[in-house]
Chimera marker file (.cmm) of the C-alpha trace (Angstrom):
<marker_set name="trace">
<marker id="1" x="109.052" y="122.469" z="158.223" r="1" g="1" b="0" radius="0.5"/>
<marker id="2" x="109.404" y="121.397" z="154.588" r="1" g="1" b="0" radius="0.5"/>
<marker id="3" x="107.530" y="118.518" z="153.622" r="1" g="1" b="0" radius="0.5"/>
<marker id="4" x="109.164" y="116.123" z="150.570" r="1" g="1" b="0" radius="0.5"/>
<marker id="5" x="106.628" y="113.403" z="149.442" r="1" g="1" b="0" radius="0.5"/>
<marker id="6" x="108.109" y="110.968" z="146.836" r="1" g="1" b="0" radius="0.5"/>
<marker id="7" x="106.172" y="108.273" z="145.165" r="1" g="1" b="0" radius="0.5"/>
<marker id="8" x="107.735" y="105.056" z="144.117" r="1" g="1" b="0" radius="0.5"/>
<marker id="9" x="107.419" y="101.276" z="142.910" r="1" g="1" b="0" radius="0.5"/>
<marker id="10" x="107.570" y="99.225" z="145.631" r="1" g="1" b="0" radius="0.5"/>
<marker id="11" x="110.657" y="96.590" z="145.399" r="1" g="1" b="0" radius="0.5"/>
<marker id="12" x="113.656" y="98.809" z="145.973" r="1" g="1" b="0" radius="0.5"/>
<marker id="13" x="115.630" y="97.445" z="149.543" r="1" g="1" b="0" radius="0.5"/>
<marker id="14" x="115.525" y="99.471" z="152.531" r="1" g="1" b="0" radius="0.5"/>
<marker id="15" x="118.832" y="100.765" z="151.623" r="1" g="1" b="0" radius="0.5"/>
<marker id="16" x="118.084" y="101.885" z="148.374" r="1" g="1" b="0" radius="0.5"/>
<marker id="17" x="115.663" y="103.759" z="150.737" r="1" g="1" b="0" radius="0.5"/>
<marker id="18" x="117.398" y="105.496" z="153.591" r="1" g="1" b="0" radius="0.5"/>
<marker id="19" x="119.870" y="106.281" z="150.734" r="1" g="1" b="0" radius="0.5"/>
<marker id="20" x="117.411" y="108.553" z="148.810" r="1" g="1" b="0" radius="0.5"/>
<marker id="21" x="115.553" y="110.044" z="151.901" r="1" g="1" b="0" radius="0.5"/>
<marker id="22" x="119.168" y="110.788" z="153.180" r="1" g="1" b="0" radius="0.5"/>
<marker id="23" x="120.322" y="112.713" z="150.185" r="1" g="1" b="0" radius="0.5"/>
<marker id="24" x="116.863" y="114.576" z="149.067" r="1" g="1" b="0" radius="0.5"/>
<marker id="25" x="116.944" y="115.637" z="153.222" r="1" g="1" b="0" radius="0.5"/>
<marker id="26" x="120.391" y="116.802" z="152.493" r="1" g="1" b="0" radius="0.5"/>
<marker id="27" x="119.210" y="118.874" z="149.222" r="1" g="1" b="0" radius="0.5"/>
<marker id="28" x="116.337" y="120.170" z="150.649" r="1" g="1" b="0" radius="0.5"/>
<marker id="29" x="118.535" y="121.300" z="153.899" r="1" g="1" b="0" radius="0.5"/>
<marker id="30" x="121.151" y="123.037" z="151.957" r="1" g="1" b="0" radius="0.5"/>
<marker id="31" x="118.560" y="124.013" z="149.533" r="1" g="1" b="0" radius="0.5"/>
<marker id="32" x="116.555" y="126.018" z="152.152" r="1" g="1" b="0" radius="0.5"/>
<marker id="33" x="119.776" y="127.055" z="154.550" r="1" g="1" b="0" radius="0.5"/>
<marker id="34" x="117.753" y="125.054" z="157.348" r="1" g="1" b="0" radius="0.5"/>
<marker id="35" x="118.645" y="122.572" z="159.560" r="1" g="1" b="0" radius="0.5"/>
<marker id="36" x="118.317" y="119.148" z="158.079" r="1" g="1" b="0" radius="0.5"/>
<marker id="37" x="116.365" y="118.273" z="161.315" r="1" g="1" b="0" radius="0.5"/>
<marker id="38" x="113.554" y="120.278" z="160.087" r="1" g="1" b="0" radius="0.5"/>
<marker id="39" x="112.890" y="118.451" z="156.748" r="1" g="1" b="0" radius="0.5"/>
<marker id="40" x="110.294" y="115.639" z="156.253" r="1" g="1" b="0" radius="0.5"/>
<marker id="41" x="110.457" y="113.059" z="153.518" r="1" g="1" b="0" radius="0.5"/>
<marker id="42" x="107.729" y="110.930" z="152.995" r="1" g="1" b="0" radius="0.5"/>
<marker id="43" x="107.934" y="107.583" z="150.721" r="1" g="1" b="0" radius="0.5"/>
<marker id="44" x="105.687" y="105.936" z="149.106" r="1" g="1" b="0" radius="0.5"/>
<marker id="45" x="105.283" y="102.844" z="147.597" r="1" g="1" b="0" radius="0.5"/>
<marker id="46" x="102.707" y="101.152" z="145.015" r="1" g="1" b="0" radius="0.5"/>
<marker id="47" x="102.972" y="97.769" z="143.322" r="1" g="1" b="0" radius="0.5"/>
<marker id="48" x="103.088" y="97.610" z="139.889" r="1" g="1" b="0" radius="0.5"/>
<marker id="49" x="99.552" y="96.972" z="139.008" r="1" g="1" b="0" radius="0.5"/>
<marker id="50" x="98.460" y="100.626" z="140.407" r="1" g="1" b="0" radius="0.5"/>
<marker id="51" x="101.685" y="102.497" z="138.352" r="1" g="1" b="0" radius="0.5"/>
<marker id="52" x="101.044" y="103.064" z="134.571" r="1" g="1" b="0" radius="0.5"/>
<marker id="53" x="103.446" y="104.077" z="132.510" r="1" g="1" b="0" radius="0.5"/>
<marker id="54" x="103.421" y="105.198" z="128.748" r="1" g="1" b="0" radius="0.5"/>
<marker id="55" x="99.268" y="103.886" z="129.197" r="1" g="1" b="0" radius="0.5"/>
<marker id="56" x="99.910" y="100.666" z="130.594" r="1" g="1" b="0" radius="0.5"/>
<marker id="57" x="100.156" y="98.604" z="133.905" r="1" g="1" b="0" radius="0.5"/>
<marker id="58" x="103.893" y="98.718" z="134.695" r="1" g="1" b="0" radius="0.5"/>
<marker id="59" x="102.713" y="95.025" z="135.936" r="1" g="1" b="0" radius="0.5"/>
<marker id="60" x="101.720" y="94.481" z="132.251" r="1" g="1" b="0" radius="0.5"/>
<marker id="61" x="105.006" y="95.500" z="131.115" r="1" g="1" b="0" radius="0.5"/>
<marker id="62" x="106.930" y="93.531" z="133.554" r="1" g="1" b="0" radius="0.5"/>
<marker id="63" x="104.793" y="89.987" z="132.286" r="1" g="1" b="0" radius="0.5"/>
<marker id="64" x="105.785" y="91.369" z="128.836" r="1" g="1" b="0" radius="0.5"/>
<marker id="65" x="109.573" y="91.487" z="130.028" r="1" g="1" b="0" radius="0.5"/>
<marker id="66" x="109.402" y="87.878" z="130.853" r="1" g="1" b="0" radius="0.5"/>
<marker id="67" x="108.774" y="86.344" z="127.723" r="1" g="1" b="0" radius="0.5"/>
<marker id="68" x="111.525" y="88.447" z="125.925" r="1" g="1" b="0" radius="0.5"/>
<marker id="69" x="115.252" y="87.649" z="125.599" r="1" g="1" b="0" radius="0.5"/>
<marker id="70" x="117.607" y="88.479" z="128.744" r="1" g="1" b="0" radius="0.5"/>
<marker id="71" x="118.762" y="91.325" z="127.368" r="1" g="1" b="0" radius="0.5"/>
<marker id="72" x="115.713" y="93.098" z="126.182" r="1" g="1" b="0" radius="0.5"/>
<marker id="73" x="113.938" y="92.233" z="129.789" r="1" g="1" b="0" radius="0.5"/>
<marker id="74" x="116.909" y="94.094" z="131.370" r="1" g="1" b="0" radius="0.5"/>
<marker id="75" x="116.317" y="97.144" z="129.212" r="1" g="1" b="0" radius="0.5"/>
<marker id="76" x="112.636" y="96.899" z="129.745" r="1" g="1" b="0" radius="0.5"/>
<marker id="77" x="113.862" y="96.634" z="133.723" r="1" g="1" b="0" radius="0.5"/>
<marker id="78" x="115.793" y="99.558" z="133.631" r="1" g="1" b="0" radius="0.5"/>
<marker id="79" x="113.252" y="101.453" z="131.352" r="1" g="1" b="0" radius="0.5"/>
<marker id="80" x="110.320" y="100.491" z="134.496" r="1" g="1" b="0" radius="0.5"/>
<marker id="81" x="112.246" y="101.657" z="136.928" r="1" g="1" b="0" radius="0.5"/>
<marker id="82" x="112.909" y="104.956" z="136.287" r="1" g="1" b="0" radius="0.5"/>
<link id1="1" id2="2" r="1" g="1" b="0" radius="0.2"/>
<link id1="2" id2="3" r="1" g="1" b="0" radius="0.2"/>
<link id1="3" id2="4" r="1" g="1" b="0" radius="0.2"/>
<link id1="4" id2="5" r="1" g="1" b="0" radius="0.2"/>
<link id1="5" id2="6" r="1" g="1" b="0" radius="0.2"/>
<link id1="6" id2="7" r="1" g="1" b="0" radius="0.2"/>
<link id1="7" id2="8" r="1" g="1" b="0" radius="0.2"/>
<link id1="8" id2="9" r="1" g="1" b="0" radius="0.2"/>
<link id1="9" id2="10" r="1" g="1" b="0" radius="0.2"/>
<link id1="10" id2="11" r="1" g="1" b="0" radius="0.2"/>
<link id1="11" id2="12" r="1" g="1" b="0" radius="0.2"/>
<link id1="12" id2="13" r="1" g="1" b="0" radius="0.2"/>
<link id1="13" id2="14" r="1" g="1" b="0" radius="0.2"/>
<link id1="14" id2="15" r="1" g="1" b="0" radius="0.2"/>
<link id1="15" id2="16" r="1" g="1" b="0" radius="0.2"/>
<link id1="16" id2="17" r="1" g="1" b="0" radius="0.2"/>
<link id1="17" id2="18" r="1" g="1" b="0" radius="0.2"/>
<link id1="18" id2="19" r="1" g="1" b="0" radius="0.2"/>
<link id1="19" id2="20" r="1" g="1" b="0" radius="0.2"/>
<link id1="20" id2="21" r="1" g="1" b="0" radius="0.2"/>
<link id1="21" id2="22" r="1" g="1" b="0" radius="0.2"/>
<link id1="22" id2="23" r="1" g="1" b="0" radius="0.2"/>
<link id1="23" id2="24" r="1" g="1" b="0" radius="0.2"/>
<link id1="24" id2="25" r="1" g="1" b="0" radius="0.2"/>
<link id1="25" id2="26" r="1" g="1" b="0" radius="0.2"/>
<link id1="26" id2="27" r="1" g="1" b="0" radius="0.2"/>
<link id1="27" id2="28" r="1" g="1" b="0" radius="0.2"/>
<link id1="28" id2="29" r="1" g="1" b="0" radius="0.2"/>
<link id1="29" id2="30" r="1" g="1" b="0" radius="0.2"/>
<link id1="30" id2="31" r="1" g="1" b="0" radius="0.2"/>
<link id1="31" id2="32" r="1" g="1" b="0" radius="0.2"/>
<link id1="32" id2="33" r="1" g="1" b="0" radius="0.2"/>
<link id1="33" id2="34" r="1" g="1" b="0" radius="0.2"/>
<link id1="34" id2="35" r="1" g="1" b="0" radius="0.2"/>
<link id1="35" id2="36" r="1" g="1" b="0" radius="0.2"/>
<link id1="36" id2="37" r="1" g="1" b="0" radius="0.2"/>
<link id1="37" id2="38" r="1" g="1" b="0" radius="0.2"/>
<link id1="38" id2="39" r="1" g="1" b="0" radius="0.2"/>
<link id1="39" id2="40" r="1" g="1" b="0" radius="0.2"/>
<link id1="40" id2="41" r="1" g="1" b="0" radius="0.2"/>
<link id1="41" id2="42" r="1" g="1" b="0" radius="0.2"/>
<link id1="42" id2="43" r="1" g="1" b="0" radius="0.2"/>
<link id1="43" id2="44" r="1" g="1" b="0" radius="0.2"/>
<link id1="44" id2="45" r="1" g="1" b="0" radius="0.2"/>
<link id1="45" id2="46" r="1" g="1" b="0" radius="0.2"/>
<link id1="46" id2="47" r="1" g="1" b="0" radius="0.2"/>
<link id1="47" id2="48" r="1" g="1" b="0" radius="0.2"/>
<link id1="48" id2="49" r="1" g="1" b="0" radius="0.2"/>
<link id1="49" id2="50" r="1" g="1" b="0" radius="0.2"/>
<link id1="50" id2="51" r="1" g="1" b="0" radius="0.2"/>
<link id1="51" id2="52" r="1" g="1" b="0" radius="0.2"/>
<link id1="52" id2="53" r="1" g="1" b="0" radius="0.2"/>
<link id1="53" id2="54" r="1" g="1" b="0" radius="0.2"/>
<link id1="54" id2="55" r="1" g="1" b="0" radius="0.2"/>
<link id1="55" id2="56" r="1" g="1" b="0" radius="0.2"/>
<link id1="56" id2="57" r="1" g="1" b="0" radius="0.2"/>
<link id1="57" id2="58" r="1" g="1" b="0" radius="0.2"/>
<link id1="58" id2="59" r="1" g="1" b="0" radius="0.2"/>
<link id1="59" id2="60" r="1" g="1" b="0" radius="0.2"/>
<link id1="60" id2="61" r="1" g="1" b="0" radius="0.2"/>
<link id1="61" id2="62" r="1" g="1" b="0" radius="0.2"/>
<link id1="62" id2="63" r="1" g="1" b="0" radius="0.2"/>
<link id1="63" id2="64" r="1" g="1" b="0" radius="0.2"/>
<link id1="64" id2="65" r="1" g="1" b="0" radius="0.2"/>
<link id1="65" id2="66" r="1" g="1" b="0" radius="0.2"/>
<link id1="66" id2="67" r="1" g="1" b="0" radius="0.2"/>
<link id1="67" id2="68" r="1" g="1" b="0" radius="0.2"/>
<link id1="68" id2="69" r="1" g="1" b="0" radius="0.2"/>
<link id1="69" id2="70" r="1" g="1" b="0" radius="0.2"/>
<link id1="70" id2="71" r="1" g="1" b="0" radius="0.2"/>
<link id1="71" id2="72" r="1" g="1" b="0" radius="0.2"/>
<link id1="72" id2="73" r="1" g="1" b="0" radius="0.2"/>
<link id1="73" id2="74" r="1" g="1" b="0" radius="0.2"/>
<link id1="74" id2="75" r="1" g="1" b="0" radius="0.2"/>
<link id1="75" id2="76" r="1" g="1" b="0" radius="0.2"/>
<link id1="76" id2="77" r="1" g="1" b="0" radius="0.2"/>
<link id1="77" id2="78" r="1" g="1" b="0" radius="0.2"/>
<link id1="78" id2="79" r="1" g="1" b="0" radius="0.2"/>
<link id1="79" id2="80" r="1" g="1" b="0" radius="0.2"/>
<link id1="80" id2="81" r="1" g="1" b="0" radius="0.2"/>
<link id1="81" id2="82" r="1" g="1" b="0" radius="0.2"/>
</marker_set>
């Protein structure tokens, strides 16, 4: 029984989430010629102030975001979240 863990920020719906646990089961089933049954995924979650990124708080980053244009705090968004 393969085991996926996958480690994210927290924030993303519960959608968002049964979305990516449906489609890395899927990958990992085909993956392994098993039946998808048999795979595990395990999420995740941490808030921002426990996730660095390029050696800082993500939570630092996102307080940065906020005192920036609309645009720039979008790209900074997008930049976080991946």
């Amino acid at each position: 029984m393969p085991i996926c863990m996958i480690n994210i920020l927290e924030g993303r719906s519960a959608e968002k989430k049964r979305r990516l646990i449906e489609s890395v089961s899927r990958a990992m089933a085909e993956s392994l010629e098993m039946p998808i049954d048999g795979v595990r995924v395990l999420v995740q979650e941490y808030p921002p102030d426990l996730w660095g990124r390029g050696g800082r708080l993500v939570s630092d980053i996102k307080k940065e975001a906020e005192s920036v244009s609309p645009e720039v705090a979008e790209a900074m968004a997008k930049v976080i979240s991946n």
